[in-house]
C-alpha positions in Angstrom: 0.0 0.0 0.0 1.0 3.6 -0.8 0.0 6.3 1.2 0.0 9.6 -0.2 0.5 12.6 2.0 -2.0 14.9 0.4 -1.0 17.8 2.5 2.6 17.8 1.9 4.2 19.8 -0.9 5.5 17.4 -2.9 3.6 15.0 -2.0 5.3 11.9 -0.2 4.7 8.0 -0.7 5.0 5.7 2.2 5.5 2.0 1.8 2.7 0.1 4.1 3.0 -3.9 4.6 0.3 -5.9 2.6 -0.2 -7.7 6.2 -1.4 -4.1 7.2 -3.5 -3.3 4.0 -5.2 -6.5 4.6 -6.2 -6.2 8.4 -7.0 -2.6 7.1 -9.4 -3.6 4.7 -11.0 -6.4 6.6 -12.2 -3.4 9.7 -13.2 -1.0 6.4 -15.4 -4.0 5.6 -16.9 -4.6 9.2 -17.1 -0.7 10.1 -18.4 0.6 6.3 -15.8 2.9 5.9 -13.9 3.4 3.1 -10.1 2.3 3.5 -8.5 5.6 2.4 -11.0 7.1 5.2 -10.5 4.8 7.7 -6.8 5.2 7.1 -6.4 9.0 7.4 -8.6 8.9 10.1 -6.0 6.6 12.0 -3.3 8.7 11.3 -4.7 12.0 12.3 -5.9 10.5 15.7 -2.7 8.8 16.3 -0.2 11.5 15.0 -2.8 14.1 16.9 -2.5 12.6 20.4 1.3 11.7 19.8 2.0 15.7 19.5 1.4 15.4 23.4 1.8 12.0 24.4 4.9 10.3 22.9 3.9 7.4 24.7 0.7 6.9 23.0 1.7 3.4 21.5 2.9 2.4 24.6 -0.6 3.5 26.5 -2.5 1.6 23.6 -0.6 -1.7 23.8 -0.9 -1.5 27.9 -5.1 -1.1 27.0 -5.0 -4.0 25.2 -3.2 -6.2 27.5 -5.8 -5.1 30.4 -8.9 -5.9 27.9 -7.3 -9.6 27.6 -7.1 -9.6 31.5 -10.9 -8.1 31.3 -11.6 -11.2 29.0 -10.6 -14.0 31.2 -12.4 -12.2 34.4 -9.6 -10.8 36.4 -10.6 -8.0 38.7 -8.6 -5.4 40.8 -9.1 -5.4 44.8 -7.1 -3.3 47.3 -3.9 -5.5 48.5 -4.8 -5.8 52.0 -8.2 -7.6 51.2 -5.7 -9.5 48.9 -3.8 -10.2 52.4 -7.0 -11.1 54.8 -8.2 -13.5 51.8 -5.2 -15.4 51.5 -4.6 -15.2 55.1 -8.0 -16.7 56.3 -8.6 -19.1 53.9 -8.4 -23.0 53.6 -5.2 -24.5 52.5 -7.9 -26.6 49.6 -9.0 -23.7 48.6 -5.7 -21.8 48.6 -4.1 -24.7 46.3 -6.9 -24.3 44.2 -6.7 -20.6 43.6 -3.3 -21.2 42.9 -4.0 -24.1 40.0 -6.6 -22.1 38.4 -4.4 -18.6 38.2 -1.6 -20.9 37.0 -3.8 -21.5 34.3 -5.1 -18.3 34.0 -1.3 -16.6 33.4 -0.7 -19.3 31.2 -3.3 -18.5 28.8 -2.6 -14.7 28.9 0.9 -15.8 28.3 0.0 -17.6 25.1 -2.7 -14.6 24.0 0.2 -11.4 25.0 2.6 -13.8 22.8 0.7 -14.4 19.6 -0.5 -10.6 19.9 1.7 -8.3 21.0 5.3 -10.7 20.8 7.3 -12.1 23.2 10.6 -10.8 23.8 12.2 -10.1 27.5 10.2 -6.5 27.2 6.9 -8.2 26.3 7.5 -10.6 29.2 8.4 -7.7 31.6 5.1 -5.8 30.9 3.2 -8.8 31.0 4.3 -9.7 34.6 3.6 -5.2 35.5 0.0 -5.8 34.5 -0.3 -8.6 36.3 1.4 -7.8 39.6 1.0 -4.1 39.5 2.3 -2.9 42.9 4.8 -5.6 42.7 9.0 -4.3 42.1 10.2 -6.5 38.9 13.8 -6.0 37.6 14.9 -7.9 34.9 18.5 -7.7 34.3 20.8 -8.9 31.2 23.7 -11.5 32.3 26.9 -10.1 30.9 28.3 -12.3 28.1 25.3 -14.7 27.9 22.8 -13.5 25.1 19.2 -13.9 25.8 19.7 -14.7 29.5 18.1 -12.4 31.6 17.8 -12.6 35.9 14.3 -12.0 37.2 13.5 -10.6 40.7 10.0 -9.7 41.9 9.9 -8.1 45.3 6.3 -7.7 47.1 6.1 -4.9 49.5 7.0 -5.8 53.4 3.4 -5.2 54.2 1.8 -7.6 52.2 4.5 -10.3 51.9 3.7 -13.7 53.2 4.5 -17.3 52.3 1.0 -17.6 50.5 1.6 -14.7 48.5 4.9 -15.8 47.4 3.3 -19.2 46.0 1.2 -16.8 43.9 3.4 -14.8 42.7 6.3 -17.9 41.9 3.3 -19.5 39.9 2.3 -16.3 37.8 5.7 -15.6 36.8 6.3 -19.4 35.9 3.7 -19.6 33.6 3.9 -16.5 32.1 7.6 -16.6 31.3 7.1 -20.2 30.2 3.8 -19.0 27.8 5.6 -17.1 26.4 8.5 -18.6 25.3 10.9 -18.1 28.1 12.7 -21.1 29.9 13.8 -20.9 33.5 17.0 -22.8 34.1 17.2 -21.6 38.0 14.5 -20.2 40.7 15.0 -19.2 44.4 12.3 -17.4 46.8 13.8 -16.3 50.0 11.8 -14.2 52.3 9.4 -13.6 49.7 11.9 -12.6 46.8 11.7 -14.6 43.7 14.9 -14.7 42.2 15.1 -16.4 38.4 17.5 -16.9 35.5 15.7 -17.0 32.3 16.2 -17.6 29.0 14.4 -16.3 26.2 15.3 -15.9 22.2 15.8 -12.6 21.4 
């Protein structure tokens, strides 16, 4: 595809993939608006807000990864009824909550992979949206390419042993999901440390 900047003097061509044509096409089709529209409509809302907020594509690609946590019916509650919860409850129905956000991490994994890609970045905002008031520092290992060590730190206040179960099983399936492998893991005190390996 060729877009023509009709406001610029000459006017300019810009190469556009066909993959992007065709997705282009297909929401001109479902919305009834022609592709040249919906196209320069796209561009002046994106290159509008961007005047003011570089981060725009950043902001949108965050959006997006809270709608797929929307999807699989994750809600937000204050951490300390996060702490009386896991602090009162059964030990069954603790190792249950942990199985089924296990599988809940894995399948945003899989969905933030095959949407958004799934380099050590990806992984890193995966894991922020996830475990929002949570300190993750992912750090390159000199002279090892595409190894990477991990460490998620909860808050003093809200640390506990149960809490660090959660947390050790979210990161595990998320890194895995999305293409990472964890050759080492330690949790001491609450920290998770972890060397992982992902293609870069």
């Amino acid at each position: 595809m060729i877009i023509k900047g009709a406001l610029s003097t000459p006017k300019r061509f810009v190469p556009v993939s066909d993959s992007i044509l065709r997705e282009a096409m297909r929401i001109s089709e479902r919305s009834g608006v022609p592709v040249r529209d919906l196209v320069e409509k796209i561009l002046a809302t994106v290159v509008g807000y961007m005047r003011y907020r570089p981060d725009l594509l950043e902001a949108i690609h965050m959006l997006d990864a809270l709608e797929d946590l929307r999807r699989i019916g994750c809600v937000m509650l204050p951490q300390s009824t996060v702490k009386k919860i896991l602090e009162t409850m059964p030990e069954s129905d603790f190792r249950e909550i942990v199985e089924e956000l296990g599988k809940a991490a894995a399948w945003y994994g899989v969905v933030a992979k095959a949407k958004r890609g799934a380099n050590i970045d990806d992984i890193q905002v995966a894991l922020q949206i996830w475990l929002p008031n949570i300190d993750i520092h992912i750090t390159r290992i000199e002279n090892n390419p595409g190894k990477f060590k991990l460490v998620v730190s909860p808050p003093l206040n809200i640390s506990s042993e149960r809490l660090s179960t959660i947390l050790e099983t979210i990161v595990k399936n998320i890194v895995a999901s999305m293409g990472g492998s964890i050759s080492s893991i330690s949790n001491s005190s609450g920290v998770i440390s972890m060397v992982i390996s992902i293609a870069e």
